[in-house]
N, CA, C and O atoms as a MOPAC input file, in Angstrom:
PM7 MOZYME 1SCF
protein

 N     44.97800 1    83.09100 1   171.65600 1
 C     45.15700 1    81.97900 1   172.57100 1
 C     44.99400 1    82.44900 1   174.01500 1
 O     43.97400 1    82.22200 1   174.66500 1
 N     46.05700 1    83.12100 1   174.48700 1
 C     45.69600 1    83.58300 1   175.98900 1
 C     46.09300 1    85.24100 1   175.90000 1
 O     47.21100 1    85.71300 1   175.69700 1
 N     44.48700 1    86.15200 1   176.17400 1
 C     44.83900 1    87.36900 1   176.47700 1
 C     44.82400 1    87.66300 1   177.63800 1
 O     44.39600 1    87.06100 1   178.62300 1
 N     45.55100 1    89.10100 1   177.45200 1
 C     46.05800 1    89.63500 1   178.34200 1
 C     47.01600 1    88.89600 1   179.49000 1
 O     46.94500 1    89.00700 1   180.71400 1
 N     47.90100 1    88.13500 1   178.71300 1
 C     48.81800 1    87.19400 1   179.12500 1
 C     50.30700 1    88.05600 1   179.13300 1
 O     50.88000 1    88.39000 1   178.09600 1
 N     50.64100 1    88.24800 1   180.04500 1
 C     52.01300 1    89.16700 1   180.64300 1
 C     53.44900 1    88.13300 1   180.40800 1
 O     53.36600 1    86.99300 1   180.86600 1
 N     54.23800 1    88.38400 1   179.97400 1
 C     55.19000 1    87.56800 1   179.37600 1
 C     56.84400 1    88.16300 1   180.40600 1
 O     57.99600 1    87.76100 1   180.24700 1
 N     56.45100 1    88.94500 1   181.15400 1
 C     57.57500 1    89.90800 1   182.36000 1
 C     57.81500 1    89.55500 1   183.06800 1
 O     56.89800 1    89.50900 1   183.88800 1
 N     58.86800 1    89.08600 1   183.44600 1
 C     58.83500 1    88.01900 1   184.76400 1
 C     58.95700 1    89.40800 1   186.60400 1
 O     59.02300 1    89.21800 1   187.81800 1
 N     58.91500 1    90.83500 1   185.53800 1
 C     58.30200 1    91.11600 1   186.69800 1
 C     56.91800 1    91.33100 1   187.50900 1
 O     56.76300 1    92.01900 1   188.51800 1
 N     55.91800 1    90.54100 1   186.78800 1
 C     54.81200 1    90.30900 1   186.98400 1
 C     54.86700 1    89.51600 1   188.00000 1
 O     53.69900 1    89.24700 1   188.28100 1
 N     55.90000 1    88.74600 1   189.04000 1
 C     56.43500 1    88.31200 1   189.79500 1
 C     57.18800 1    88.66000 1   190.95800 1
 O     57.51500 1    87.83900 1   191.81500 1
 N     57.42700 1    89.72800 1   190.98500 1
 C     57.53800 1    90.57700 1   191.79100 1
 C     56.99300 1    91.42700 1   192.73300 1
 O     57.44600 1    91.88800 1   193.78100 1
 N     55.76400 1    91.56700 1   192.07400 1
 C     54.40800 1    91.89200 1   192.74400 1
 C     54.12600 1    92.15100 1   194.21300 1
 O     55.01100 1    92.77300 1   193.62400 1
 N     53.76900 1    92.38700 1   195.81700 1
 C     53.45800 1    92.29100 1   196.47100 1
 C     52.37300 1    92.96600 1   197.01900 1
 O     52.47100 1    94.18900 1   196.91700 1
 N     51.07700 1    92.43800 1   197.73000 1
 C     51.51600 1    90.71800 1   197.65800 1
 C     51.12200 1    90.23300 1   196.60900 1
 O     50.34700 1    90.61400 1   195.73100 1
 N     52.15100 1    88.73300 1   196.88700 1
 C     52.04200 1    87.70700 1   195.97000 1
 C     51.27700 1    87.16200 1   195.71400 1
 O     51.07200 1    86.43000 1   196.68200 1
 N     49.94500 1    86.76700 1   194.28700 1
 C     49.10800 1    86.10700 1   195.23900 1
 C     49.29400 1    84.28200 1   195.33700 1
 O     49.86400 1    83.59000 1   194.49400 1
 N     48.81900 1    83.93300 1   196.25800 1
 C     48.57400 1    82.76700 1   196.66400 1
 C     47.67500 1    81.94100 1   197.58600 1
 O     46.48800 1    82.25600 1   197.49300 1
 N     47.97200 1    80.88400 1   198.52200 1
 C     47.59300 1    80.43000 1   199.18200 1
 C     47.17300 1    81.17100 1   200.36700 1
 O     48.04700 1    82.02900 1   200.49500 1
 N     46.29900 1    81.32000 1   201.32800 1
 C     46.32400 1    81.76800 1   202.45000 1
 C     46.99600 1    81.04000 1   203.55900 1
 O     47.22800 1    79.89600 1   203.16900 1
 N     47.41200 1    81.22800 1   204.79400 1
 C     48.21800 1    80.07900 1   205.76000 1
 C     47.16000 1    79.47400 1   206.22300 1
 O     47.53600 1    78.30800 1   206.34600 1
 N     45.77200 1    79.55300 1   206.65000 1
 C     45.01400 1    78.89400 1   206.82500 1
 C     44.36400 1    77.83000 1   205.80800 1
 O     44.14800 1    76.65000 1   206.08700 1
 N     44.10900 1    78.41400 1   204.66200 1
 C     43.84300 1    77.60600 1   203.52600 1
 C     44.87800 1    76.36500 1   203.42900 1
 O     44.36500 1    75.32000 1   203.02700 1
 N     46.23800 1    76.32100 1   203.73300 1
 C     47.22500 1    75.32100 1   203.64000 1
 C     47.05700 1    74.80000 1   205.02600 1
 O     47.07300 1    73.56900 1   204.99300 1
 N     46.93600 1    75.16400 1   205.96700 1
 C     46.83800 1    74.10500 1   207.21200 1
 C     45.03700 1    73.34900 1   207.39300 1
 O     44.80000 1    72.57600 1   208.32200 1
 N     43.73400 1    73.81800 1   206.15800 1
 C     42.87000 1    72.96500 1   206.53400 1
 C     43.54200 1    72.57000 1   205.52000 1
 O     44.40400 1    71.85700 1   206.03300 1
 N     43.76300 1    72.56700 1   204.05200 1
 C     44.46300 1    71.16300 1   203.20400 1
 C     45.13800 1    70.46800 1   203.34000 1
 O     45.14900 1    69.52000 1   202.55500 1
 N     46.15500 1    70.53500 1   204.48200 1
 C     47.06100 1    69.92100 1   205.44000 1
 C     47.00500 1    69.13000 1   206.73200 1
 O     47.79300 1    68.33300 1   207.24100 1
 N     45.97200 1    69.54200 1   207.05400 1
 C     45.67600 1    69.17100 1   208.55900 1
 C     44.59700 1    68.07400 1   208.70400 1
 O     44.62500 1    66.95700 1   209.21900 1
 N     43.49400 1    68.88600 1   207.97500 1
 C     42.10100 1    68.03700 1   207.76400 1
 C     41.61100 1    66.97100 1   206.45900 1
 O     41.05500 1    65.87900 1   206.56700 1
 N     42.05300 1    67.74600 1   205.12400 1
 C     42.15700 1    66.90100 1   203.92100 1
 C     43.11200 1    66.39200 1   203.64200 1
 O     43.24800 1    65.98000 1   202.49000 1
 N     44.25700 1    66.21200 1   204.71700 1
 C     45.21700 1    65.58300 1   204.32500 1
 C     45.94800 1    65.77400 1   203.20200 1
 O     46.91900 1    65.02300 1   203.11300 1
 N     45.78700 1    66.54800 1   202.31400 1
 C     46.74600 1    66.82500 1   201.02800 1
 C     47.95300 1    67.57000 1   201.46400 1
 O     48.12600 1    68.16200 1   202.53000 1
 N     48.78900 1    67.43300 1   200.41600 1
 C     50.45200 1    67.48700 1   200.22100 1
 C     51.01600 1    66.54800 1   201.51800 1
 O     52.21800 1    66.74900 1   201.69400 1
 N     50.63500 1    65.91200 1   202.13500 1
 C     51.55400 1    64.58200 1   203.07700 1
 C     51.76500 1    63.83300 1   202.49300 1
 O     52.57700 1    63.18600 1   203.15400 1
 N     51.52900 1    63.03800 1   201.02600 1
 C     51.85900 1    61.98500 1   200.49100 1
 C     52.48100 1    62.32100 1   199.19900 1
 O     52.20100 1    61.44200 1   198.38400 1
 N     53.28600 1    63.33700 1   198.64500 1
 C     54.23200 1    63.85500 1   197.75000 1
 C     52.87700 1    64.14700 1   196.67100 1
 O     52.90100 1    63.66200 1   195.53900 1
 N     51.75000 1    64.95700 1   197.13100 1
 C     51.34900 1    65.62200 1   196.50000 1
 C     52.04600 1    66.72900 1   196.15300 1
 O     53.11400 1    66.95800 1   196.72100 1
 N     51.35700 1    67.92800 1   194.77700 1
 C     52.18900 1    69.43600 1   194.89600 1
 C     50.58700 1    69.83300 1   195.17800 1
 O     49.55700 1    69.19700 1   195.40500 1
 N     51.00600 1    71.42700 1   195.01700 1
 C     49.90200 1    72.49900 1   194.98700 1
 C     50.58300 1    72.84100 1   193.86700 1
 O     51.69400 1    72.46800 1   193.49000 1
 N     49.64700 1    73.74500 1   193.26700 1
 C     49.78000 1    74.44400 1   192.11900 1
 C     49.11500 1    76.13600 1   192.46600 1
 O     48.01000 1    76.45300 1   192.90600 1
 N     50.11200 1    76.86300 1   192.12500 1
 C     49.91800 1    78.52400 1   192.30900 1
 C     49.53100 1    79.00000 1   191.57300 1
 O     49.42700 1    78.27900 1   190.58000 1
 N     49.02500 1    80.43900 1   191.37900 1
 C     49.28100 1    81.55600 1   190.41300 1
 C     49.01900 1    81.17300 1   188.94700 1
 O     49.58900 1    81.96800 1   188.20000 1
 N     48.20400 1    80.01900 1   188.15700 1
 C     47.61400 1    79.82600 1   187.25200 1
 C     46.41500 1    80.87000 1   186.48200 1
 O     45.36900 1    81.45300 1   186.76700 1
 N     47.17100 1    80.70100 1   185.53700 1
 C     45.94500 1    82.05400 1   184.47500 1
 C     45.31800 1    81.52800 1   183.29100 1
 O     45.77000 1    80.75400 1   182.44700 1
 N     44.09200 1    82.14000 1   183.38700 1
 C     43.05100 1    81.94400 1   182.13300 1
 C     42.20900 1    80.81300 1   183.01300 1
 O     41.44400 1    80.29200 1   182.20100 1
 N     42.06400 1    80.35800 1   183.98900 1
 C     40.97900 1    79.31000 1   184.48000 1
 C     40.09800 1    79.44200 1   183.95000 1
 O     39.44100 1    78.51100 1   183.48200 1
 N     39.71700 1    81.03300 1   183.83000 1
 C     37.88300 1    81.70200 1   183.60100 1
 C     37.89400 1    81.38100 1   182.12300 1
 O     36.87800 1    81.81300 1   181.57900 1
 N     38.85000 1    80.66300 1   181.17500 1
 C     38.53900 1    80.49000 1   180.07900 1
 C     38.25500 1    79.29100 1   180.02300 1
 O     37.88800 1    79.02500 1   178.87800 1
 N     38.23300 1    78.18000 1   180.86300 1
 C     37.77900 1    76.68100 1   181.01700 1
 C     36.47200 1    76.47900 1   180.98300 1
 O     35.92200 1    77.35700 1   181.64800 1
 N     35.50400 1    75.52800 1   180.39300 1
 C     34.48200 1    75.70200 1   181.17000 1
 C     34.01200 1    74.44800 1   182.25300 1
 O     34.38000 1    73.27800 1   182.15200 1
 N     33.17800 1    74.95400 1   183.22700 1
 C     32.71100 1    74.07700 1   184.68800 1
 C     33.16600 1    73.40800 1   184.43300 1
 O     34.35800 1    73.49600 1   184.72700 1
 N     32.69300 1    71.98600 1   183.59000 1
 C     33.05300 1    70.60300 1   184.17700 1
 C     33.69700 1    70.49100 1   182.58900 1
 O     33.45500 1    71.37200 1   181.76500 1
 N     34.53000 1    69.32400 1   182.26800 1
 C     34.84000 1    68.50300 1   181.17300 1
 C     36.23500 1    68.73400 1   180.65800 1
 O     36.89600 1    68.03500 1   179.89000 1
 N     36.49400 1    69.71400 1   181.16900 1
 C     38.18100 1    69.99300 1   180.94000 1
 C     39.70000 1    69.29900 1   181.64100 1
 O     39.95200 1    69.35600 1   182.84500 1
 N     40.47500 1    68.74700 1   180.75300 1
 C     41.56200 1    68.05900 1   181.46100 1
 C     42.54500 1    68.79300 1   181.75200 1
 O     43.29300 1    69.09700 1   180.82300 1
 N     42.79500 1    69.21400 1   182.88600 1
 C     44.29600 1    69.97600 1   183.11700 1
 C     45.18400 1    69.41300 1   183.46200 1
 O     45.33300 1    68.85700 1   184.55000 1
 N     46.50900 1    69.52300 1   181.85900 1
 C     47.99800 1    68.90900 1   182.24400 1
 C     48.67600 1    69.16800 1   182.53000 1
 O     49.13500 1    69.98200 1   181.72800 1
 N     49.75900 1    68.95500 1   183.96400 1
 C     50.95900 1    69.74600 1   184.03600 1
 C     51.86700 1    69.01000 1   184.10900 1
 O     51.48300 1    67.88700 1   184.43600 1
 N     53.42400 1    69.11500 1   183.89200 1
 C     54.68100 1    68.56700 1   183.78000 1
 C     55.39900 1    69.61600 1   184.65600 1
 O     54.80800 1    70.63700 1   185.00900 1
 N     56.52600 1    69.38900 1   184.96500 1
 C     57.28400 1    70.18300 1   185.95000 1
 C     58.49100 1    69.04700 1   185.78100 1
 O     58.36200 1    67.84100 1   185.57100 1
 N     60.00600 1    70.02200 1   185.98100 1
 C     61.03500 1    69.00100 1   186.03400 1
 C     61.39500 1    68.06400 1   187.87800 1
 O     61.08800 1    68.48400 1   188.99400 1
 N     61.87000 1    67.20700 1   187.63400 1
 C     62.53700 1    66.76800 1   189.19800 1
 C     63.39700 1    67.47600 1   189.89400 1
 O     64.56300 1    67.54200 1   189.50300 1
 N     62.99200 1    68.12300 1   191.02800 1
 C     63.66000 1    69.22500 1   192.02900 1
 C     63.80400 1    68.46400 1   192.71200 1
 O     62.75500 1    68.11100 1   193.25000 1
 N     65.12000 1    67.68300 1   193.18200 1
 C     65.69300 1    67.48700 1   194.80300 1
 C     65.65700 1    68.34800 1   195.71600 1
 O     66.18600 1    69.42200 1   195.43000 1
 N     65.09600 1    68.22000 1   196.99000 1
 C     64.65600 1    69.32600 1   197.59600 1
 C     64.46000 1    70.45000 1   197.51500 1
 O     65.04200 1    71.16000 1   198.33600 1
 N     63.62100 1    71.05700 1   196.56600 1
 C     63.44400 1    72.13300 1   196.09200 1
 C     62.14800 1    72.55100 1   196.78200 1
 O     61.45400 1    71.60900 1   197.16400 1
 N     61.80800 1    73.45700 1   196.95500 1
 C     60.86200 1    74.19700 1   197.63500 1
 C     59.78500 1    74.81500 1   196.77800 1
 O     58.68400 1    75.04400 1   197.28100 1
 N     60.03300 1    75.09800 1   195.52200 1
 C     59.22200 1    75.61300 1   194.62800 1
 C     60.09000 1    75.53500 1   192.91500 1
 O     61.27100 1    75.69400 1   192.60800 1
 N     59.07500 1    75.27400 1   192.23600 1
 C     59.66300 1    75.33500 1   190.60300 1
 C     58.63200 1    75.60200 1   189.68700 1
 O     57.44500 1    75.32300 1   189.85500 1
 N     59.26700 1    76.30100 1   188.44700 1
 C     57.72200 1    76.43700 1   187.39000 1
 C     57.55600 1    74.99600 1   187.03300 1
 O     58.32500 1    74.04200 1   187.15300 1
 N     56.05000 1    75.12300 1   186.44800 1
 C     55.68000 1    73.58300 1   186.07500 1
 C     54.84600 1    74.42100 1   184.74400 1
 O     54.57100 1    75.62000 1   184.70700 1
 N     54.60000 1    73.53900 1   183.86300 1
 C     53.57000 1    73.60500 1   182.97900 1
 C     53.04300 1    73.47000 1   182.47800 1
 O     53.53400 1    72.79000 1   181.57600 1
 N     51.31000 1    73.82700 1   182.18900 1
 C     50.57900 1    73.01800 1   182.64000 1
 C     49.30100 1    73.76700 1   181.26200 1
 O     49.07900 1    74.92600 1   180.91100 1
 N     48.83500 1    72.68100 1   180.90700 1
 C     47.46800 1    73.36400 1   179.58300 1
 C     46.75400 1    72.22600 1   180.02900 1
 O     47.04200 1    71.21500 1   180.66900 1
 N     45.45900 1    72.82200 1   179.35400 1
 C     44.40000 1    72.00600 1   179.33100 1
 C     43.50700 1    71.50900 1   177.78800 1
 O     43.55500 1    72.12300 1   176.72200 1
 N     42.74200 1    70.26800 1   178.06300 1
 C     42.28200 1    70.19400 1   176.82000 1
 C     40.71900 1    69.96300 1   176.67400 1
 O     40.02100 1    69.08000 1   177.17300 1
 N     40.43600 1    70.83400 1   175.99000 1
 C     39.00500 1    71.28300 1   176.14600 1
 C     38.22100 1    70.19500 1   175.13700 1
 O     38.47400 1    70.04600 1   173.94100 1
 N     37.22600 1    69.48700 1   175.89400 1
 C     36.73000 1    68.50000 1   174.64800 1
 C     35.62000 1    69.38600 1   174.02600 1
 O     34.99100 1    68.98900 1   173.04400 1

């Protein structure tokens, strides 16, 4: 199903972390307008390179965080 899939949550610990760049979040912020209208972003996702280009649905669920700043969500896809 998913190799070379790390199950350690100190695979999280890491630095750096990877993610977003601060510029990358202020043109998605600034210019495309995303996350101002209770959009999320989504981080640190693995196996993309096993999707292919176009036709794939990616699902994610995540619980309700009252002001929460960050939470796992999770998320598969379904390959037609």
């Amino acid at each position: 199903m998913y190799k070379d899939c790390e199950s350690s949550p100190e695979r999280f610990k890491r630095t750096p972390f990877p993610g977003w760049k601060l510029e990358t979040i202020k043109f998605l912020y600034e210019r495309r307008h995303v996350l101002k209208s209770g959009h999320y972003q989504i981080e640190v996702m693995a196996n993309l390179d096993q999707l292919p280009a176009k036709g794939a649905l990616i699902v994610v669920t995540w619980p309700k965080v009252k002001d929460g700043l960050g939470f796992p969500a999770r998320a598969f896809a379904i390959v037609p």
